[in-house]
N, C-alpha and C positions, 0 to 999 in steps of 0.2 A: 116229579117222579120220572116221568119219560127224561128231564134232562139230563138225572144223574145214571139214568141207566143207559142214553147214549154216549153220556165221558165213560161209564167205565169198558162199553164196549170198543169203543178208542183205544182206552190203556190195553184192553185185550189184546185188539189186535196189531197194535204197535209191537206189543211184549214176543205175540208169536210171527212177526215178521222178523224181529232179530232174533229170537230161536233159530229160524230159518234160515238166515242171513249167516248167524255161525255155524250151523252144520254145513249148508252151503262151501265153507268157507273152510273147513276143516275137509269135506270133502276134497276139494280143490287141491290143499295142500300134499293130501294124502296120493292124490294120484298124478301129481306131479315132481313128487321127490323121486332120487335118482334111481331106487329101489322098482321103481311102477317101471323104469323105461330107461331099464341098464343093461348098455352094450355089453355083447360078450367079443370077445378078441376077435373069433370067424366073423360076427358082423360087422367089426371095424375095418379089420384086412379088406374084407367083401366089398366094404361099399368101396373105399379107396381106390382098387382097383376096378371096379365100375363105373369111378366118376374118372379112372385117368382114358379108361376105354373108351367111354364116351368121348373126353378130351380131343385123346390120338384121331378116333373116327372125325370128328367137326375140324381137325385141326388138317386132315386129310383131305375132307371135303372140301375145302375153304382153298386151300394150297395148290391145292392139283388140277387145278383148271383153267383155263388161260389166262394169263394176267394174274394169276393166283398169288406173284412173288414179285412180277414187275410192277402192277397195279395198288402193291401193300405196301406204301410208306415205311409201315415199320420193319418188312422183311425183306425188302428190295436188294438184289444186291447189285454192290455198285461193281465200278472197275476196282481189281485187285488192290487192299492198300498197299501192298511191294511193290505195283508196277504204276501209280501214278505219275511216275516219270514218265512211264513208259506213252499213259492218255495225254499227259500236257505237250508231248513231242509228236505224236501226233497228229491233235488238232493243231498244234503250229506247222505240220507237214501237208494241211487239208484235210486230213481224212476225217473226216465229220461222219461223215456217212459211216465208215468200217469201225468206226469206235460208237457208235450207237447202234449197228446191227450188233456188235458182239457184246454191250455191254444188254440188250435184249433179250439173246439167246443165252447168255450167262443165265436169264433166271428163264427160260425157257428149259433149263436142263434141268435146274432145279424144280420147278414145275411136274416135268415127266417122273423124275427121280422121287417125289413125291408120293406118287400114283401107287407105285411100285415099292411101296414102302410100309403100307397097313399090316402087313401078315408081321413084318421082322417086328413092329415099334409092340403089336400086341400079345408077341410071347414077350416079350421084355416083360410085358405089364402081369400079364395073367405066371407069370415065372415066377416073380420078382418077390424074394423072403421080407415081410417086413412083423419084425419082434416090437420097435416101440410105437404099433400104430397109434395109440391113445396120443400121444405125443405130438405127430405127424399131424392127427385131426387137428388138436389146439393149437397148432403151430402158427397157424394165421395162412395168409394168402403166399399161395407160390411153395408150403410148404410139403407137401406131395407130389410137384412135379419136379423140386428139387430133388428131393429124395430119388425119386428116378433116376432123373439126369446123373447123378452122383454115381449111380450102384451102376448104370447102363452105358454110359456114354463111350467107353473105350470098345466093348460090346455094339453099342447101335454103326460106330463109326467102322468098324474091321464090315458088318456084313452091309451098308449102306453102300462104301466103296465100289464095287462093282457097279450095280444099281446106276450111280452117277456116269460111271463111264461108257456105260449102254446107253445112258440119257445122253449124256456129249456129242459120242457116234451118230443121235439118230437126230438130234439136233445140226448136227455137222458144227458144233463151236469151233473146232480149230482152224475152220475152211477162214472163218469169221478173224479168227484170234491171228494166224502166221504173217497176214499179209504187216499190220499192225508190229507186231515183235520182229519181222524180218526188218522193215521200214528201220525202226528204231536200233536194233543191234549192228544195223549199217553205220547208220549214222555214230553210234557209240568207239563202234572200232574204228573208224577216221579221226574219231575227236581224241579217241584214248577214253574215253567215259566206263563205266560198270556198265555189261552185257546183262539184260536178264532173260529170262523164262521163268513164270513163276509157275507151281505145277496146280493145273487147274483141274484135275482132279479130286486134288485136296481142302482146295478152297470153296467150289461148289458143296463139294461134302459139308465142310465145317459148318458152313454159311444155311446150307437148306437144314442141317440136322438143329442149328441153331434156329431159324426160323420156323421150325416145327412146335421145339418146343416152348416160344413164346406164343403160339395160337392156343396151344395144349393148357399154359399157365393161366390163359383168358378163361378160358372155359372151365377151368378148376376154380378159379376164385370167382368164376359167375353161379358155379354149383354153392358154394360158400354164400357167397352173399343172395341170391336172389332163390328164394322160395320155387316160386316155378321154374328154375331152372332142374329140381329135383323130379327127375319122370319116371321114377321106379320106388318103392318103401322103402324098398332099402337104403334110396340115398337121399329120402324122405326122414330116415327112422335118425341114419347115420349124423346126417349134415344139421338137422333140427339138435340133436340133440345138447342138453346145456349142463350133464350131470358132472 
């Protein structure tokens, strides 16, 4: 008698662990369909443009400090590619030294110009109309700071301009750069050779606006991928989401 009254309280409680196991499980379902934890448009925009702000701010940080552009493999910039003529005649003239202090302060400009650059890149972002953000989220990696780049970049480059040429001045690049292109444009009009100047201006610009937003892309696609990189709900609610 006890044994059959311990089987059937076995089958009992077998029976009401899977009760439990399906509602369990129905529950589950029910509060993770995309109904429980569906973005509206303003929380897509919102987070987007919170995770490119964060971006711009880390991409800010990182860049604008010493070494911030010389020390990054990836952002470095080198001597002009127009005027490699200009470094390999050069170091065949000696000047080792004047072509590595100016290929230095080349990103020592980009560095300062950097600094000086959080206010413009974050109206860009906090501006910036975006209609298919649903789109943008699932896009994968890199797709939100394209989107940027896209709608901004003739915009970042018109008010960046300045910015760089302050940074040149205050680096004194051209003290660095004349001795270098005088050298070289001598030697060119003797030979008959192409005279250059490239305007470096332009290419510091390109080159740091370009370098910005490969730090920018890092940290976008680290918000994407990596859980703790989300440090607000909202880019918690946004970036988690799989609806």
């Amino acid at each position: 008698m006890i044994k059959i009254i311990i089987v059937l309280s076995s089958v009992f409680l077998i029976a009401s662990c899977d009760v439990a196991n399906e509602v369990l499980t129905q529950f589950e379902t029910v509060a993770t369909t995309p109904q429980a934890n569906q973005l509206t448009n303003d929380e897509v925009i919102g987070g987007l443009k919170e995770a490119l702000t964060k971006g711009i701010e880390k991409a800010v940080d990182v860049t604008s400090i010493v070494d911030g552009f010389n020390n990054n493999l990836e952002i470095k910039l080198p001597f002009p590619e127009d005027a490699v003529k200009v470094k390999e005649k050069a170091l065949e003239l000696g000047l080792d030294k004047q072509v590595n202090e100016f290929e230095l302060n080349l990103n020592r400009a980009a560095e300062n110009a950097s600094k000086m650059a959080l206010p413009i890149f974050k109206d860009a972002i906090l501006n910036m109309s975006i209609q298919d953000g649903f789109q943008i989220l699932k896009g994968g990696n890199g797709a939100a700071t394209s989107f940027l780049k896209n709608a901004t970049s003739k915009q970042l480059y018109d008010a960046f301009l300045p910015k760089v040429k302050e940074a040149i001045d205050q680096v004194k690049l051209t003290s660095y750069w004349n001795p270098i292109i005088t050298k070289y444009n001598g030697v060119m009009k003797l030979t008959g050779g192409q005279q250059l100047n490239p305007d470096l201006n332009d290419y510091v610009t390109q080159k740091a606006i370009s370098g910005l937003f490969i730090m920018v892309e890092k940290e976008e696609n680290n918000i994407r991928q990596n859980p703790t990189a989300r440090v607000t709900d909202l880019l918690k609610k946004v970036f988690g989401y799989n609806g």
